[in-house]
N, C-alpha and C positions, 0 to 999 in steps of 0.2 A: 084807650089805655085805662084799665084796673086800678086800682088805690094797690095793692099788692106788687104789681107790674112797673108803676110809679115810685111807689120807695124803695126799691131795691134798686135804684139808678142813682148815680151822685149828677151832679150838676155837669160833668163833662159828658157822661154820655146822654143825656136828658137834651143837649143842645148841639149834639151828635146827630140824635135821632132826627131834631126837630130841620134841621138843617138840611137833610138827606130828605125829608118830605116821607118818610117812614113813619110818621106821625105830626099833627099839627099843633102847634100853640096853643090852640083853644082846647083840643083834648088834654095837654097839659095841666092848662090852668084847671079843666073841670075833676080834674085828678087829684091836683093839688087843694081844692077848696073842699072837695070830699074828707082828703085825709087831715086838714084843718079843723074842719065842724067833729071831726070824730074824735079827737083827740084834745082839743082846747077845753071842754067842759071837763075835764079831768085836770087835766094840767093848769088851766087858768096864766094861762103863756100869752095871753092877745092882748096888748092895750085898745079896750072898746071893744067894736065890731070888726071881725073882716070886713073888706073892701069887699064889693060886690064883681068887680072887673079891677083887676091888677092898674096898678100907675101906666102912663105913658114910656114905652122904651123906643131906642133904637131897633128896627130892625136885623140894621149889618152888623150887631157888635157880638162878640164871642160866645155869650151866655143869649142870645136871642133869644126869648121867652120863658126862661128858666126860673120857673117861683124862686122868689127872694120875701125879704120884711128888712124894716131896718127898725130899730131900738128906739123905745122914747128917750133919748137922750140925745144930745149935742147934732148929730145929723137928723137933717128933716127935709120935706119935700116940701112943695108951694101948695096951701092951702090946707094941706093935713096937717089938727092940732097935735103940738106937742105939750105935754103934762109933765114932762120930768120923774115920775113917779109920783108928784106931789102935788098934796090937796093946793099950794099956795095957788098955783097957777089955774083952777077952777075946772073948765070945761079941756083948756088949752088952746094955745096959742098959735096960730095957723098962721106961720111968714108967708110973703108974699112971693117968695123963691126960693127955688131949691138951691141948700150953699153946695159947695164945689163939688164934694163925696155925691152928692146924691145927684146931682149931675155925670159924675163918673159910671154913677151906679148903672143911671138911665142909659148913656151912652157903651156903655158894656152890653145891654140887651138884658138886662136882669128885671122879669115883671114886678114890683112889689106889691104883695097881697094883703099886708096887716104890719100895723107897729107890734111891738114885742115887749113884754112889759121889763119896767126897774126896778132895783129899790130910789128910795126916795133918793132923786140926786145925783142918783149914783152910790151912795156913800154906804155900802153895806156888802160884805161878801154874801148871803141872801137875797132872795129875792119873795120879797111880801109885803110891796107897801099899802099902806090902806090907801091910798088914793084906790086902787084897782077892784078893792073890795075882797078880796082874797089872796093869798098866799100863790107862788108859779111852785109846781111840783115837779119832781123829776120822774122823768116818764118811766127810769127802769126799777123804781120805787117812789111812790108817790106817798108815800110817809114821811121823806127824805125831801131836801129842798135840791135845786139842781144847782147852786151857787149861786154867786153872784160876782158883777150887778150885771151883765149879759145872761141873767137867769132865761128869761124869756125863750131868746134867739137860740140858747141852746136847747131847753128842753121843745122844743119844736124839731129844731134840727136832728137831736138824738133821737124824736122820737118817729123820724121818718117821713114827717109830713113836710120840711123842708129840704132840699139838699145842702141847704147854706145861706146862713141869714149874719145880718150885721150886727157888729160888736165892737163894744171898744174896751180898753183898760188903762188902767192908773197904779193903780195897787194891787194887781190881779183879775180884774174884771173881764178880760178875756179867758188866762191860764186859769182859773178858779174853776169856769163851770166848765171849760175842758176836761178839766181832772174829773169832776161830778159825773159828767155826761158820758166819758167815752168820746172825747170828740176832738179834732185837732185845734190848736190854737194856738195863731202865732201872733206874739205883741210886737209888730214890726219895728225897727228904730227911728228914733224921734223923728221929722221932717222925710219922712218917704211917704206916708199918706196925709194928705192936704185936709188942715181943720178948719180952712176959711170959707166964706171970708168973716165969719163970726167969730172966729177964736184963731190968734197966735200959735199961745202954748196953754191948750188947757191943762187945766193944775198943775201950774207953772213947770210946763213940759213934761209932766207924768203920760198925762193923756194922749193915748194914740189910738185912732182909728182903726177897725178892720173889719174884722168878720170871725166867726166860727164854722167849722167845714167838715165834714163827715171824710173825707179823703183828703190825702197831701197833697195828691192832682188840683184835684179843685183849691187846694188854698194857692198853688205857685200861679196859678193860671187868672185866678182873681187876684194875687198882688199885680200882676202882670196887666192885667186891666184897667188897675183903677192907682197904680202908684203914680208920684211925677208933683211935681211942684203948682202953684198959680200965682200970677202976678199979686203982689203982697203978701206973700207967705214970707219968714222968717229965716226959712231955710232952701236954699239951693242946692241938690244933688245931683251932680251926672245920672243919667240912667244906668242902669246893669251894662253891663258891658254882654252877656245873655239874658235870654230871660229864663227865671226861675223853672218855667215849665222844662224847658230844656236840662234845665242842672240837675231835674231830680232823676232822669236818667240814666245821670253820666256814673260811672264809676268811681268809685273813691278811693284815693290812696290809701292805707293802712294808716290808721290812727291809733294813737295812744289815749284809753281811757281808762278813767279812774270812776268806781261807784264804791255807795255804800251804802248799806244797811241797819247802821246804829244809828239813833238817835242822837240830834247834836247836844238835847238835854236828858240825861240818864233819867230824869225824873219821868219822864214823860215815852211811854211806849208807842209799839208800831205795830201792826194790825199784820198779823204773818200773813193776809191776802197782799197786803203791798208790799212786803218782804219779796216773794215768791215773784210777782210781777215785775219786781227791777232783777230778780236773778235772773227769770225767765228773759228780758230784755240784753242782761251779759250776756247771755249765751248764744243769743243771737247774735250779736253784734263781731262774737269773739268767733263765732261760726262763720262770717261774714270775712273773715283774715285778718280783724284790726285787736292789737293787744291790748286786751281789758285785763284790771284789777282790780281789786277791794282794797280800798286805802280811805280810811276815815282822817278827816282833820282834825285836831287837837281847837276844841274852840271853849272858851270861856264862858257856859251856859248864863250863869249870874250876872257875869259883866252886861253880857249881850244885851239881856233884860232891862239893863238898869239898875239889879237890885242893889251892887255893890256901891254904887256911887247912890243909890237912892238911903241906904245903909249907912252910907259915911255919912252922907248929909244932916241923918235923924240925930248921928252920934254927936 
């Protein structure tokens, strides 16, 4: 398998293939490490080094040898340092086990080849913290940052060399570099993916677990893997009553939607490329047999901000 032949494959058929013995894991990984070193010195997306040989996985799990990374942040593996983004923590800090996700992760069949870099903490919709020594770029303009703080795992992702690496969000840290990248991102709800056994509710249940994914296949299929509760967790959910891979097949009733194209603050403009991109997505949608319209909400730019209470305040 080609670097070419490799990224044009998501994660489902990648573990399609490898399943069927149409190709092996080890050609995978040597595909995937190609298209890594080719594209990381541009992008500056790895925390450290690549791995030399992917983490330990399951054999029988879904994604069986499917290049993965997960994020310097909140999930980690046993023995690989984690840095946060941040100088505080030094070289990083290497636990002695992997907490629940990254057990999921393993146990799903997902190889992981490299951490993904942050911003510090987390705490930045970019990504370029000096811990890393460099700025992460976004692969389809590297002038441009790919967002944050899942900068990393996306511009890796968007640029091919992963089919799907880990991510989490709080304030957008998933949906941020989604928007950036081109890439899917679903912020799942609170207590469907497990933060333990380190963390409850990180940023006091902001924080949710997942991933970013170049197809919707691969995202329903990977909640589908790795959702589900552990003893000590906060929250308890029935499972789906399906699973998600199944529902994105199913056919949808006609829906009632509303979009819009004005800005909720008149002050502040909109790029007639994203214009054009939500018409072009009504049109689709309304193509589709469900009734779409344009209906802006009446919102209170100033209030929203603060200024007007920040206004009364000063008065």
């Amino acid at each position: 398998m080609d670097i070419a032949d490799y990224t044009s494959r998501d994660a489902t058929e990648l573990a399609a293939l490898i399943s069927t013995g149409q190709v092996s894991a080890a050609e995978v990984h040597r595909a995937a490490a190609a298209a890594l070193d080719q594209v990381d010195p541009q992008l500056g997306a790895i925390a450290g080094e690549r791995f030399d040989h992917p983490l330990d996985y399951h054999e029988s799990g879904p994604f069986c040898g499917v290049p993965f990374a997960i994020k310097d942040l909140i999930t980690h593996a046993a023995g690989i340092p984690q840095r946060n983004g941040s100088r505080l923590f030094g070289p990083g800090i290497a636990y002695p086990y992997d907490n629940h996700l990254m057990t999921r992760f393993r146990r799903a069949g997902l190889a992981t080849m490299a951490v993904t870099t942050s911003p510090e903490l987390g705490f930045n919709a970019t990504t370029e913290a000096v811990a890393y020594g460099r700025p992460t770029r976004n692969p389809w303009d590297p002038e441009r940052s790919p967002g944050g703080s899942s900068g990393g795992s996306a511009a890796l992702v968007a640029a091919g060399a992963l089919p799907f690496a880990h991510a989490n969000d709080g304030g957008g840290s998933i949906r941020i570099p989604a928007a950036a990248c081109g890439l899917v991102g679903l912020k799942p709800s609170r207590g469907r993916i497990t933060a333990g056994p380190d963390h409850a509710d990180p940023l006091l249940g902001l924080g949710i677990e997942f991933a970013v994914t170049r197809t919707v296949r691969d995202c329903a299929a990977l909640f589908d893997a790795v959702h589900g509760s552990e003893p000590g967790d906060k929250y308890l959910f029935p499972a789906p009553n399906r699973p998600c891979a199944d529902l994105i097949t199913q056919e949808l009733p006609p829906l009632r939607i509303a979009f819009s194209t004005t800005a909720l603050d008149p002050s502040r403009g909109i790029d007639p490329e994203c214009v054009h991109a939500v018409r072009a997505v009504a049109d689709r949608l309304a193509a589709m047999g469900h009734h779409v319209e344009e209906s802006t909400p009446t919102i209170d730019a100033a209030a929203f901000d603060g200024q007007t209470s920040m206004h009364g305040a000063a008065s």
